[in-house]
C-alpha positions as CSV (number, residue, x, y, z in Angstrom):
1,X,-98.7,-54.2,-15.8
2,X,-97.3,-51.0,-14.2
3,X,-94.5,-52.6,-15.2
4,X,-78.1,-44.1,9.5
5,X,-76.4,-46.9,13.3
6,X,-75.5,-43.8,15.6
7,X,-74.4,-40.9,13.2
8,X,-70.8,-40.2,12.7
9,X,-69.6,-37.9,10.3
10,X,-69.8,-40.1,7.1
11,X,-71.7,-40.5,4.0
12,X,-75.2,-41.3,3.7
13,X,-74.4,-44.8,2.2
14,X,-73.3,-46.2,5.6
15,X,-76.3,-44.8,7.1
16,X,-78.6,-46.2,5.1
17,X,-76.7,-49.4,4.8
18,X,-77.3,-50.1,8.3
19,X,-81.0,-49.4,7.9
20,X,-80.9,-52.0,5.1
21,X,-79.1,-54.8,7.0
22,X,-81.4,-54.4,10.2
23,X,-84.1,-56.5,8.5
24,X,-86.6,-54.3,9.1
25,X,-88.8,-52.8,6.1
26,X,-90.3,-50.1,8.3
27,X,-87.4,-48.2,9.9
28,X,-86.9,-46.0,6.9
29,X,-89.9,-44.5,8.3
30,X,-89.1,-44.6,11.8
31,X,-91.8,-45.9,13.0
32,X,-92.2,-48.6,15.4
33,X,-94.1,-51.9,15.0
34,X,-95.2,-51.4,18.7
35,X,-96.5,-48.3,18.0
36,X,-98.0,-49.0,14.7
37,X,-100.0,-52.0,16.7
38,X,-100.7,-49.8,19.4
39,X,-102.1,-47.3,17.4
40,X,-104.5,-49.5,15.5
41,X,-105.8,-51.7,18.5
42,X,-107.2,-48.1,19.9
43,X,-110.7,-47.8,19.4
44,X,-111.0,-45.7,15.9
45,X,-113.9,-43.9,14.8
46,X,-114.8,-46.2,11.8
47,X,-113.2,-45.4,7.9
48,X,-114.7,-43.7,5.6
49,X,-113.6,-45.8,3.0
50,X,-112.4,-49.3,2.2
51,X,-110.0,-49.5,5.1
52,X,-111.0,-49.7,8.3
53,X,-108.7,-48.6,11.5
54,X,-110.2,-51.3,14.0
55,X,-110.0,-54.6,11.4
56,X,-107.6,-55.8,8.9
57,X,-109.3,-56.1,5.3
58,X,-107.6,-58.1,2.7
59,X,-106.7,-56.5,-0.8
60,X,-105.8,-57.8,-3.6
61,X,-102.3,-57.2,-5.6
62,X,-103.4,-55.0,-8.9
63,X,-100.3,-53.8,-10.7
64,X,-96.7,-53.6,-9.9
65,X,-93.6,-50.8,-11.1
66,X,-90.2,-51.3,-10.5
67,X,-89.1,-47.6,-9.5
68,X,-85.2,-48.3,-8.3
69,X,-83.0,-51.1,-8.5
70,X,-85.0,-52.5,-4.9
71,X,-88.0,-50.1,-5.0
72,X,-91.3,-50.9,-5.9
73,X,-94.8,-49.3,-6.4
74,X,-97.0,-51.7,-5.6
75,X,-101.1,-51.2,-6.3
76,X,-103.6,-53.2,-4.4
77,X,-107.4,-53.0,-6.0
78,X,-110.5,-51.4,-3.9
79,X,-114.1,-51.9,-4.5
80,X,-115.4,-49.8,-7.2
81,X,-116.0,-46.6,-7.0
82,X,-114.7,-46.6,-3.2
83,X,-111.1,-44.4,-2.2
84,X,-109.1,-45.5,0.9
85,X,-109.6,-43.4,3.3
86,X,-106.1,-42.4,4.1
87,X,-105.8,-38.4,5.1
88,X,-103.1,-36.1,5.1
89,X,-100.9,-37.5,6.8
90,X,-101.4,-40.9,7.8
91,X,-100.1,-44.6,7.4
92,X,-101.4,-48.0,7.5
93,X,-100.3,-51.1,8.9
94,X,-99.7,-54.4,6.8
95,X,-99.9,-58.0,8.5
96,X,-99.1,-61.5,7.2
97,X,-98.5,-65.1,8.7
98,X,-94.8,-65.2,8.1
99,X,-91.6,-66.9,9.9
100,X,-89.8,-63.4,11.0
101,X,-86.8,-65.8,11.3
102,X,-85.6,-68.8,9.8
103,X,-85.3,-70.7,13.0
104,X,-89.0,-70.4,13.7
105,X,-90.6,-73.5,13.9
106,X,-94.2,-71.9,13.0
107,X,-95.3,-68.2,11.1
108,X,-96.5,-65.6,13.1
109,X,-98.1,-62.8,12.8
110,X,-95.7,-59.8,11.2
111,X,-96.9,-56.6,11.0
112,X,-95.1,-53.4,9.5
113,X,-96.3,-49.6,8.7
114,X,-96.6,-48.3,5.3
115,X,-97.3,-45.0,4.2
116,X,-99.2,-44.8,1.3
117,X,-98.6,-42.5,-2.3
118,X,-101.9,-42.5,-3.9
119,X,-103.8,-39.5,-3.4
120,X,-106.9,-39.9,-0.7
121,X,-109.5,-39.2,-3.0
122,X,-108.4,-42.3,-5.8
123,X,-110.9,-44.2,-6.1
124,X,-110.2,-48.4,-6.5
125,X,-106.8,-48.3,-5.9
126,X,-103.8,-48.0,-3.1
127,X,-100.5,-47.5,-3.7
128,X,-97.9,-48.3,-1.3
129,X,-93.9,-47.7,-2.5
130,X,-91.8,-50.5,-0.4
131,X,-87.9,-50.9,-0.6
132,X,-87.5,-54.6,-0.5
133,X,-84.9,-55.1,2.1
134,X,-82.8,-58.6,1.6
135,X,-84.1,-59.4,5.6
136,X,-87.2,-57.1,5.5
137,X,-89.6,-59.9,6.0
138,X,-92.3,-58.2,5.2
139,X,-90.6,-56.4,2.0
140,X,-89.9,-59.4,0.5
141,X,-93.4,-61.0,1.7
142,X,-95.1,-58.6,-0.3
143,X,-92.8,-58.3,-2.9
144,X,-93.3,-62.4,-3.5
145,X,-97.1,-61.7,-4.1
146,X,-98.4,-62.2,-7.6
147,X,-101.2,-60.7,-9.4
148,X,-104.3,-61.6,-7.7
149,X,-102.9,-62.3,-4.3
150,X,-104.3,-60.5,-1.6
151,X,-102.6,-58.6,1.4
152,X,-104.3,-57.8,4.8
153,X,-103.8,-53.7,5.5
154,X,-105.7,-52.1,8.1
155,X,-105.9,-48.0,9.1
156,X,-105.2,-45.5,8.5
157,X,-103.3,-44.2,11.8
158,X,-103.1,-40.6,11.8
159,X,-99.3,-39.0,12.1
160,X,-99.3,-35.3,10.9
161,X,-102.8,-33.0,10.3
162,X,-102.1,-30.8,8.2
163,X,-104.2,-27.9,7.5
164,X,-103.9,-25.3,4.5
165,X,-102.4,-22.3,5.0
166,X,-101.4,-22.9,8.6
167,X,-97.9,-22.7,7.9
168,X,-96.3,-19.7,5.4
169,X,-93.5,-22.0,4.5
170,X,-92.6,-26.0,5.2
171,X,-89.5,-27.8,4.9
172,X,-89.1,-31.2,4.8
173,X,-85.6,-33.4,4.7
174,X,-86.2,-36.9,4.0
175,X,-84.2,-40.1,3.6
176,X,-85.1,-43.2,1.0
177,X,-88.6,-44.2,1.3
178,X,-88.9,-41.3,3.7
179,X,-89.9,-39.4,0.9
180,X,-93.6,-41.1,1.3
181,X,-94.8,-39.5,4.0
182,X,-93.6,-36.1,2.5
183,X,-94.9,-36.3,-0.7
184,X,-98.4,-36.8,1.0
185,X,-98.3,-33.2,2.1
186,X,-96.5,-32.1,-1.1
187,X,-99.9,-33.3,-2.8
188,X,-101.9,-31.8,-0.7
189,X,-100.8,-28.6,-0.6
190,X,-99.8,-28.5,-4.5
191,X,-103.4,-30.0,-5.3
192,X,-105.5,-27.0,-3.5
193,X,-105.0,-23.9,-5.3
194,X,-106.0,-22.0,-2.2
195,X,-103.3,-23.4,-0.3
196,X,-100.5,-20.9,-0.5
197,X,-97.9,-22.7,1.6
198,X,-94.3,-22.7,0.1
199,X,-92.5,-26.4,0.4
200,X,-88.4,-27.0,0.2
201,X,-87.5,-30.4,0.2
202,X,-84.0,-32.1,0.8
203,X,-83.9,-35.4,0.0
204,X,-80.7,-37.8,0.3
205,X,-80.4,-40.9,-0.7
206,X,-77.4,-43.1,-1.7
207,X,-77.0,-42.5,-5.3
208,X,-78.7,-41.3,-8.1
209,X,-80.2,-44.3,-9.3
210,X,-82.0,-44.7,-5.2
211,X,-83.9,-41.1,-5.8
212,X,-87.3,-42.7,-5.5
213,X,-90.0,-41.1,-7.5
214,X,-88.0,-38.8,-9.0
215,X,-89.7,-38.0,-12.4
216,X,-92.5,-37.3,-10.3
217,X,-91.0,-35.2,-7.9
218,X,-89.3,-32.7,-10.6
219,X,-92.7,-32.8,-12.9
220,X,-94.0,-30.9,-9.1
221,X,-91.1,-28.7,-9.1
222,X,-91.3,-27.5,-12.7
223,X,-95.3,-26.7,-12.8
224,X,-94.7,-25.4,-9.2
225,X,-91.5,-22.9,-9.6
226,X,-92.9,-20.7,-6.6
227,X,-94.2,-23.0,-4.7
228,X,-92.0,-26.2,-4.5
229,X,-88.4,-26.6,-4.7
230,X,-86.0,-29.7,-4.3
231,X,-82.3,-30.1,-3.6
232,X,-81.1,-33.5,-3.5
233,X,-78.3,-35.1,-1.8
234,X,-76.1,-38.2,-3.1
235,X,-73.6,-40.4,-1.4
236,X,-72.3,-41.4,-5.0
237,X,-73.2,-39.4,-8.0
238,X,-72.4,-41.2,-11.0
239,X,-69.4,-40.1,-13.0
240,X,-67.4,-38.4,-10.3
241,X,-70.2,-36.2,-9.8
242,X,-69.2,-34.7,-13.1
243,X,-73.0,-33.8,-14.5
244,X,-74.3,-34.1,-10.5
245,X,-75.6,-30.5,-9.6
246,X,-77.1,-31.5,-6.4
247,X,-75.4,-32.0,-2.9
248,X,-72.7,-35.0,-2.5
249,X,-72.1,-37.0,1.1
250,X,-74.1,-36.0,4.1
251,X,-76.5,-33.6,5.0
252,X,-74.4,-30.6,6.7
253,X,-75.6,-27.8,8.2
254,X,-74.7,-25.1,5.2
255,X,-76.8,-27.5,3.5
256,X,-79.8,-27.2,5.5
257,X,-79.6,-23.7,6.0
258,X,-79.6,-22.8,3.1
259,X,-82.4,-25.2,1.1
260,X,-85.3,-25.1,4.4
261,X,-86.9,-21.8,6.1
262,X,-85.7,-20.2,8.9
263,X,-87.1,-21.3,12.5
264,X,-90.1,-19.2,12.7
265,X,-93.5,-19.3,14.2
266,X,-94.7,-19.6,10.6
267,X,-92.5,-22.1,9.2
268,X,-91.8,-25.9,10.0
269,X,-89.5,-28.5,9.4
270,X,-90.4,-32.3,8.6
271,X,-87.6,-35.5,9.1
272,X,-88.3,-38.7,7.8
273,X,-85.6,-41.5,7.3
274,X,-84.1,-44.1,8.7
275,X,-82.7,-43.6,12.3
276,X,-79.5,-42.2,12.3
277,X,-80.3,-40.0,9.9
278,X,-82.9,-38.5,12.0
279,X,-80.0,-38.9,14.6
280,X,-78.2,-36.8,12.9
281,X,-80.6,-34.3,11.6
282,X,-83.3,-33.7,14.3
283,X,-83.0,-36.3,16.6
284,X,-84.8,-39.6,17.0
285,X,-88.2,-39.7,18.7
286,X,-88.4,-39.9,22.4
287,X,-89.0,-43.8,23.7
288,X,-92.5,-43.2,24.8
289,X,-92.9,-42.3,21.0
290,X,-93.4,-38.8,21.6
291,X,-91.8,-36.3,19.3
292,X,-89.1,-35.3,22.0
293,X,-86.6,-32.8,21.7
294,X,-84.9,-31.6,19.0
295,X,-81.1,-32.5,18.2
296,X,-79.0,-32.9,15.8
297,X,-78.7,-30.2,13.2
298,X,-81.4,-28.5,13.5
299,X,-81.3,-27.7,16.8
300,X,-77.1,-26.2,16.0
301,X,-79.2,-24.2,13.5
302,X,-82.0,-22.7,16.1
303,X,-85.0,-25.0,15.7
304,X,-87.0,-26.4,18.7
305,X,-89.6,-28.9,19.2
306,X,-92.3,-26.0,18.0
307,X,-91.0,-25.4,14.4
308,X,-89.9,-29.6,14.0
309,X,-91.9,-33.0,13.1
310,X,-90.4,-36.3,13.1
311,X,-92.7,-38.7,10.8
């Protein structure tokens, strides 16, 4: 078996505290249940491969790996010799007859987004990464299943299409299991050789031990030293920060500046995380789920709603 509240100016480990204790397994990637329903209730051209965006499909639990001390990689089988049929960048939605509180007489249906980490073209399997929140419903729901126990997913919903080359240079500052949605396009772009776009990542998370996928993240950097670089930000390196070479507390704006491009028409900047760090950073979506404007940090550093993405 494989075996951030309103921002105020304090560390990342309150921010991402809150997201924890709201319950909800999907606002790490800041995206809304409505939306997510929404999105797959429109009439989608049919899938391509075993998922389909108009139906929800069950899939059986494969494999699981423990990747932090709440984070999981869990892998759900597909019919031989068939991929997914996710893109770059998209998401899925899971559902499951649940009760979203303990009051509730009866289960309903519960359905949360998920973006997944295995690369479109694998064929048989789906990976999805999930940080099993002690109220995520549907964290703990899926994290309950055993081997051989099937979940219903349905999609995939497209967020971001991305095209080679369109950009000379992308950065990308992502919280927790933000990091999903990001390492889609890190793939992608690393995975064509033709693709010559540069990549800078920040990623924060709470401590050392939280840095989700990290061997896999630094094998990229290291066989792609011109291509993609990572800085990583801590709340609590371990030992005082004694051996920590990477940034400690929040994101700041020396910190940005310094680890993403420059607002240009060539360049472009990607937030994913949990709310107020994209508060704090660019800016939450607007409430018609529209991209909105640009706040936060990056717009004290120049950007604008043409050189900016919110996942």
């Amino acid at each position: 078996m494989l075996a951030y509240a309103a921002r105020s100016r304090r560390g990342y480990s309150s921010i991402l505290a809150a997201a924890a204790l709201s319950g909800t397994a999907y606002a790490a990637l800041n995206i809304d249940e409505k939306l997510a329903v929404k999105a797959v209730h429109a009439d989608a051209p049919a899938g391509k491969g075993a998922l389909d965006p108009n139906e929800f499909r069950a899939f059986k639990l494969k494999e699981k790996r423990q990747l932090t001390r709440n984070t999981f990689l869990y892998r759900f089988e597909l019919p031989e010799g068939q991929t997914s049929g996710i893109f770059v960048a998209s998401c899925l939605v899971t559902r499951a007859m649940l009760k979203a509180k303990p009051e509730d007489e009866k289960p309903k249906a519960v359905i949360r987004p998920y973006t997944p980490t295995s690369p479109p073209d694998a064929k048989g399997y789906l990976d999805l990464v999930v940080k099993v929140y002690d109220k995520g419903v549907m964290s703990k729901h899926i994290d309950s299943l055993k081997i051989g126990d099937s979940l219903e997913i349905k999609g995939p919903i497209k967020k971001y299409p991305y095209e080679a080359n369109t950009k000379k240079h992308i950065g990308m500052v992502a919280g927790g299991t933000g990091i999903t949605p990001m390492l889609q396009v890190i793939d992608a772009i690393l995975d064509n050789p033709n693709d010559k776009t540069q990549v800078s990542l920040v990623y924060a998370n709470v401590s050392e031990s939280d840095i989700i996928l990290q061997d896999k993240i630094d094998a990229l950097a290291a066989q792609h030293p011109g291509r993609f670089k990572v800085y990583y930000v801590v709340d609590k390196p371990a030992w005082g920060g004694l051996f920590w070479r990477g940034g400690v507390g929040y994101l700041t704006k020396d910190m940005l500046s310094k680890h993403l491009p420059a607002p240009a028409k060539d360049s472009l900047v990607m937030v994913c995380g949990p709310p107020g760090m994209m508060e704090a950073v660019s800016g939450n979506k607007a409430p018609d789920y529209s991209q909105g404007e640009v706040k936060g940090l990056l717009k004290e550093l120049g950007y604008d709603s043409s050189s900016v993405f919110k996942f």
